[in-house]
C-alpha positions in Angstrom: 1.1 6.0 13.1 -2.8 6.8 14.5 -2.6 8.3 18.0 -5.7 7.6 19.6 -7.0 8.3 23.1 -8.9 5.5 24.3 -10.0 7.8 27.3 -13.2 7.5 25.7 -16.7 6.7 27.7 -19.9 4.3 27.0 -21.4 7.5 25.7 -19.3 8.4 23.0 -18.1 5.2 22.0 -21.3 4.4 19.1 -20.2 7.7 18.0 -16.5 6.4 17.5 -17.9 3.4 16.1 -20.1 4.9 13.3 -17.3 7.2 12.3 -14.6 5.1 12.2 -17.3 2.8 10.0 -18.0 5.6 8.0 -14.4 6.1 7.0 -13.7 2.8 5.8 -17.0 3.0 3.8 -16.1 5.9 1.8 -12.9 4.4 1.2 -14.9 1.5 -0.2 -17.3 3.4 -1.9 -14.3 5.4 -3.5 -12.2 2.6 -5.0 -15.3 1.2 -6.6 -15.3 4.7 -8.2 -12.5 4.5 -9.5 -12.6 1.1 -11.0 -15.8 2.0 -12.1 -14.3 4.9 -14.4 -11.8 2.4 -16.1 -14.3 0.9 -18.4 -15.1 -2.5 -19.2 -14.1 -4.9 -17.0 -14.3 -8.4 -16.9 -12.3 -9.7 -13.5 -11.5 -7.6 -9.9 -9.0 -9.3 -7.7 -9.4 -8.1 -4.2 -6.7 -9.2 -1.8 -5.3 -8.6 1.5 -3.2 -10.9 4.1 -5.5 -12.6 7.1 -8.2 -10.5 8.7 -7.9 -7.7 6.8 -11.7 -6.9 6.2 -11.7 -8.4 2.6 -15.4 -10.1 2.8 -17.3 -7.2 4.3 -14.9 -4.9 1.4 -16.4 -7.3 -1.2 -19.9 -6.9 -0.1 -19.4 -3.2 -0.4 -18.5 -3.1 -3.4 -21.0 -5.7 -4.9 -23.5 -2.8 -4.0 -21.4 -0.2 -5.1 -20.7 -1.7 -8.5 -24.5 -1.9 -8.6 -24.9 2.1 -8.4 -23.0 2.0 -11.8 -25.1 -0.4 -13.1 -22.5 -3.5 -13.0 -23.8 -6.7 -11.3 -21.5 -9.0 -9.6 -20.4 -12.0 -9.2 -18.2 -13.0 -5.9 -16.1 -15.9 -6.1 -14.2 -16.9 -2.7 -10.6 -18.8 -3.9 -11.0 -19.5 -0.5 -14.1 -22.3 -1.5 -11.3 -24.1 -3.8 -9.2 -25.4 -0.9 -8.6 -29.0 -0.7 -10.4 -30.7 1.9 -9.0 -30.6 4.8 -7.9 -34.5 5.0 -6.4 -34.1 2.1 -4.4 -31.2 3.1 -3.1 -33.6 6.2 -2.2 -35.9 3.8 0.0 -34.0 1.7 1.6 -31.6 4.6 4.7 -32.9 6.6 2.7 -31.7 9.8 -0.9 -32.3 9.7 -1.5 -30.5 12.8 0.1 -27.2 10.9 -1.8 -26.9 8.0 -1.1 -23.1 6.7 -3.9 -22.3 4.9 -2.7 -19.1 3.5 -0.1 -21.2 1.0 -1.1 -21.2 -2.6 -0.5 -25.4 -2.0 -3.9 -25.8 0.2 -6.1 -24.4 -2.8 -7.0 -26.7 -5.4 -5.3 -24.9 -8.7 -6.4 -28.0 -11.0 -10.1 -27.1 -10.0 -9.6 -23.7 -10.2 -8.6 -23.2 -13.2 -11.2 -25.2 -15.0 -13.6 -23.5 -13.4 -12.3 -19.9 -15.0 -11.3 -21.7 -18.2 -15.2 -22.2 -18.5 -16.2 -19.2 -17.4 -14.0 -17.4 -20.0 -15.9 -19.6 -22.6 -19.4 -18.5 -20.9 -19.7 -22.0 -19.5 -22.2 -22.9 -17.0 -19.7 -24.4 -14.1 -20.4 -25.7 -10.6 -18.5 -23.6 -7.8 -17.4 -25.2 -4.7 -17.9 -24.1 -1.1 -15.4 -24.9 1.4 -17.3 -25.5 5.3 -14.4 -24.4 7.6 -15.8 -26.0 10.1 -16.4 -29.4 8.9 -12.8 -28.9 6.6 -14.5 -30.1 3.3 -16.6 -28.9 0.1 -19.7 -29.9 1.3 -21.6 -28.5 -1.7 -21.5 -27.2 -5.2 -23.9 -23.9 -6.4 -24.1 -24.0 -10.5 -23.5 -20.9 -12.2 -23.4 -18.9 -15.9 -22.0 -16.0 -16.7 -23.4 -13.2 -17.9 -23.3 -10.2 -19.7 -21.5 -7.2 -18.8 -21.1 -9.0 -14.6 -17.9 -8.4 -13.0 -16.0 -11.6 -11.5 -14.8 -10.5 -7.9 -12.3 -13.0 -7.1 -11.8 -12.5 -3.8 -8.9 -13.7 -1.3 -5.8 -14.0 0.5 -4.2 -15.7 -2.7 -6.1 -13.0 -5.5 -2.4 -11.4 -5.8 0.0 -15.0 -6.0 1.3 -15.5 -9.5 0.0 -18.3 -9.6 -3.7 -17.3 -9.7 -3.1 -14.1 -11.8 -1.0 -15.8 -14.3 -4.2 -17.0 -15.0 -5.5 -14.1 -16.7 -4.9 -11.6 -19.1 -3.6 -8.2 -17.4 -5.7 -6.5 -19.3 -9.1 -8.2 -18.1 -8.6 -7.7 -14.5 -8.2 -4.3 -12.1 -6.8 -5.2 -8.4 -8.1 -4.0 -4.8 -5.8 -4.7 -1.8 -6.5 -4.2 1.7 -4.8 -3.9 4.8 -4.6 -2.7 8.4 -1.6 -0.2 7.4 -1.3 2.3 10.1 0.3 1.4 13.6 -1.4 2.9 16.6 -0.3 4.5 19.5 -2.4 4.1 22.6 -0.6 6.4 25.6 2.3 4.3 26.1 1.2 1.2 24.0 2.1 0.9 20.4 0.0 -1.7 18.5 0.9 -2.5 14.9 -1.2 -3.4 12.1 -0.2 -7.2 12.0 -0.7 -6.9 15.9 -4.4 -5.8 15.4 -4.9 -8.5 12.9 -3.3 -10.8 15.0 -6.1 -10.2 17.5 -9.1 -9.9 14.6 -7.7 -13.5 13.8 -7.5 -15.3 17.4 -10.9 -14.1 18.2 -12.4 -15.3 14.5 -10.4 -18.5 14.9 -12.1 -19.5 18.0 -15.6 -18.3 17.4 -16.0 -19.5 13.6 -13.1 -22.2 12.7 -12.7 -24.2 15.9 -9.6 -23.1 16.7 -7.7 -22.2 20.1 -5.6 -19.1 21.1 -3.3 -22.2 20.9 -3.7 -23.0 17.7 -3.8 -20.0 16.3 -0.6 -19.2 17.3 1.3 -22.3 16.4 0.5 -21.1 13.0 1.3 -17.5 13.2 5.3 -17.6 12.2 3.8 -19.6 8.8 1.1 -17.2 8.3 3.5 -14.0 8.7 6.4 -15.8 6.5 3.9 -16.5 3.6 2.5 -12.6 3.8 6.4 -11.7 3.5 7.1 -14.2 0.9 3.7 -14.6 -1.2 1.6 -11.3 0.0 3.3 -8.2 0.8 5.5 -7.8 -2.4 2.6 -8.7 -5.2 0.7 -5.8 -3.3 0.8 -3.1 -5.4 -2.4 -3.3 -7.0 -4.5 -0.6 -9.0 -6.2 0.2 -5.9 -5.1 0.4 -1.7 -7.3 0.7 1.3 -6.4 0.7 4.9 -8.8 -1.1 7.1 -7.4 0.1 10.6 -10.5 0.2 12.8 -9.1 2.6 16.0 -12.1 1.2 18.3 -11.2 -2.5 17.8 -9.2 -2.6 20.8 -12.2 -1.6 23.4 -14.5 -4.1 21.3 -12.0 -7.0 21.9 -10.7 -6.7 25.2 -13.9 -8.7 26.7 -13.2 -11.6 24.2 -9.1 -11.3 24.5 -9.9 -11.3 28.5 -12.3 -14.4 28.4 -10.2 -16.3 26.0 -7.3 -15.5 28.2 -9.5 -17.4 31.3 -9.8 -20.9 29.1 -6.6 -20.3 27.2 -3.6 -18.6 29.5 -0.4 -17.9 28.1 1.1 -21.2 28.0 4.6 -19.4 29.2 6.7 -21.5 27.0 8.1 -18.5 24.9 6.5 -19.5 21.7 3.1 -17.5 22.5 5.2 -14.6 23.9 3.2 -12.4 21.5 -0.3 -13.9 22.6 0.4 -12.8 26.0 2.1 -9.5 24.8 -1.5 -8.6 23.2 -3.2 -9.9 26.2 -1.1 -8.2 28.4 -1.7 -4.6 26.3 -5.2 -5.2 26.0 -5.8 -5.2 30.4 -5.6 -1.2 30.0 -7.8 -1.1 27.2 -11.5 0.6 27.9 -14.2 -2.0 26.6 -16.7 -1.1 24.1 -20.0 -3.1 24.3 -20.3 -5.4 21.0 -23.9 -3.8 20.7 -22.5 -0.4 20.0 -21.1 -2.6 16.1 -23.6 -2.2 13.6 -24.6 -5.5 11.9 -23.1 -4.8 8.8 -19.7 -3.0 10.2 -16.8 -5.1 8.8 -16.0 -5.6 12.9 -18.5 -8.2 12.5 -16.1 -10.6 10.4 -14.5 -11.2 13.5 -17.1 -11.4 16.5 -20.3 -12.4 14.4 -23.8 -11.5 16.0 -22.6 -11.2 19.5 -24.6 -8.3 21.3 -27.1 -7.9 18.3 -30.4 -8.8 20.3 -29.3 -6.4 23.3 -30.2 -3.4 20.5 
């Protein structure tokens, strides 16, 4: 548990910001360290459930593995999901498409794409357009000589993608908000705080509503229990708690909560729990987040031009 006083003013919250930045960097900057010192490596797994920071982590260590003179190659499973009519076709519930089950990502595809790979194979990799639901183009690539594959996604720990491989070829990374956080009275936990990365994401980047959001949540926390949280003990942890995440979301948890009230149905009882902790929340500007924080998964470019 992180107690934090968010009695904090406009002038010292850039401060909190680049510290609490620069403590998840040396984390970063620490595991790749440490994988680093293992030797030759072929494959890195980096995993964590839903907004846990695992992009921005992989472009960290991309440059980090570069200080060591490893290049790397990032592969999003992620990209191998099936399009998303497809997905509707196969589900029972089209409208509740869980994308964090190992059954949306295309294992067929996958694995002949790592089947080459292992044979030094030029392959074409997919990219999956969350917006548009479909794999609207292929990028060719060939392996190369001592590059490190940096499989990266919610699905990098399921048995059915590491069954794949040879546990002696690959090294793991998970991430995850793992402290709580006590706020005076208010006690937010770490899948609360994701909770909130994810509705604001959802709705800025995929086209989703508070709504929707939510009607998938139960799914999203059953797989994590099921699929996620038990396969987590990898060669290497990081906690991605950002303290100052609550003053950076309250504006967009406060406009959202304009065009999307709590419906007051009971099922979003913990969309309007969050909303309701949130109103005594001090806000933080979204200029005081540098452009390449991992905060920026979640809220994009907003506030960038007002530096």
């Amino acid at each position: 548990m992180i107690n934090f006083h968010a009695d904090y003013d406009e002038a010292t919250c850039r401060e909190l910001v680049e510290i609490t930045d620069a403590v998840y960097r040396v984390k970063v900057e620490n595991a790749a360290k440490k994988i680093a010192a293992l030797g030759k490596l072929k494959y890195l797994f980096l995993s964590g459930p839903t907004c846990s920071g695992k992009t921005t982590t992989a472009k960290i260590l991309t440059k980090e593995f570069a200080k060591h003179n490893r290049s790397v190659k990032l592969i999003s499973i992620d990209d191998f999901y099936f399009n998303r009519d497809d997905l509707a076709r196969m589900s029972n519930d089209k409208n509740k498409i869980d994308y964090d089950s190992i059954k949306t990502i295309d294992l067929e595809c996958f694995k002949k794409a790592f089947d080459d790979i292992k044979q030094n194979k030029t392959v074409l990799l997919p990219h999956f357009n969350f917006e548009t639901g479909v794999r609207d183009f292929y990028t060719e690539y060939t392996p190369r000589d001592n590059e490190i594959i940096l499989c990266e996604g919610i699905q990098a720990v399921y048995p059915e993608i590491t069954s794949l491989f040879s546990k002696r070829d690959y090294k793991s990374i998970f991430v995850n908000v793992s402290n709580d956080v006590k706020i005076g009275k208010l006690i937010f936990t770490g899948r609360e705080m994701r909770l909130c990365r994810r509705i604001v994401r959802d709705s800025k980047f995929r086209a989703a509503s508070p709504y929707e959001t939510m009607r998938l949540w139960d799914s999203v926390v059953e797989n994590e229990e099921k699929s996620i949280l038990p396969y987590s003990d990898c060669d290497v942890k990081i906690d991605t708690t950002l303290v100052y995440q609550f003053g950076v979301l309250r504006p967009y948890l406060a406009a959202l909560m304009e065009s999307y009230p709590p419906l007051g149905n009971g099922k979003d009882k913990p969309y309007s729990d969050l909303l309701e902790k949130h109103r005594y929340i001090t806000p933080i500007p979204a200029d005081a987040v540098p452009i390449d924080s991992m905060f920026r998964e979640f809220i994009g470019s907003d506030g960038l031009l007002d530096n």
